[in-house]
C-alpha positions in Angstrom: -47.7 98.4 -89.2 -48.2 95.4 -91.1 -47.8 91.6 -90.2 -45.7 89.1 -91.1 -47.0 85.1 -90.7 -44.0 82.8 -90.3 -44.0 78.9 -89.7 -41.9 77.2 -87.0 -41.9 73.9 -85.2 -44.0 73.0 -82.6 -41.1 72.2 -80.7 -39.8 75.4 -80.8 -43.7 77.3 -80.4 -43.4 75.2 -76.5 -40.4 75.9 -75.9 -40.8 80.2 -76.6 -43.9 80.2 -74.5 -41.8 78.7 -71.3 -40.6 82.7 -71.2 -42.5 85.9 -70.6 -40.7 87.4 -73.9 -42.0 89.9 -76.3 -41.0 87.2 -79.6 -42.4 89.9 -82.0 -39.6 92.9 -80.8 -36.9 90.4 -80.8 -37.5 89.0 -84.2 -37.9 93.0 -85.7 -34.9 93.5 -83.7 -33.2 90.8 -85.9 -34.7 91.8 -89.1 -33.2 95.4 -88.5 -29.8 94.6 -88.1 -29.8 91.3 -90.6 -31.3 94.4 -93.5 -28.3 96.3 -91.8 -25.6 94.0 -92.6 -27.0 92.9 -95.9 -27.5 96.9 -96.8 -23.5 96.9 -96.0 -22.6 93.6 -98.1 -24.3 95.3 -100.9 -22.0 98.4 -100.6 -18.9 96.4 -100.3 -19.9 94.0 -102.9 -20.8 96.6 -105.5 -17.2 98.2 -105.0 -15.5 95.2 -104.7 -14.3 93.1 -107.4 -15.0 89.5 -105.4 -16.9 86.9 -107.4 -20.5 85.8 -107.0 -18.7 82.9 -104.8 -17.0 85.0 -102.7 -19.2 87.2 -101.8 -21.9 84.4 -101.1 -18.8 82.8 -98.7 -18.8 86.2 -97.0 -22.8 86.5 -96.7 -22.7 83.5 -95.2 -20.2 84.2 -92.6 -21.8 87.0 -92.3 -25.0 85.1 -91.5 -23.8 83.1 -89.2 -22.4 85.8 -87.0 -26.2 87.4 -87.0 -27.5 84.3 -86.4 -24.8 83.6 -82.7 -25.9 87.5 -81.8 -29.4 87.0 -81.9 -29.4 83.5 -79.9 -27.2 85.7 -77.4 -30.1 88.2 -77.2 -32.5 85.6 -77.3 -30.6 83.5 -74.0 -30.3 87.5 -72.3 -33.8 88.0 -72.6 
């Protein structure tokens, strides 16, 4: 297994360690399905005949979706 150093607020640092959570499974949890959905973009995108800015308006949405589901996991946890 390797590691992976990311930066965030202090804020946010106080505010994990209130809860007893594994942060490490929930964030590979995340990565998993966000290389999931992006794997799928890539196969729609390379059969598809959407522009660059169409398909970036779709990744996005796409993005944002990930990003409600894993503040729902996040609350549930």
């Amino acid at each position: 297994m390797t590691e992976l150093k990311i930066f965030i607020p202090e804020e946010l640092k106080r505010k994990m360690e209130e809860y007893n959570v594994n942060w490490s499974n929930i964030i590979e949890e995340f990565i998993i399905k966000e290389i999931e959905e992006l794997n799928k973009l890539k196969a729609i995108v390379s059969k598809s005949v959407l522009t660059e800015r169409d398909a970036l308006e779709f990744s996005k949405s796409v993005d944002e979706s990930l990003s409600n589901k894993f503040k729902e996991l996040a609350s549930n946890k």
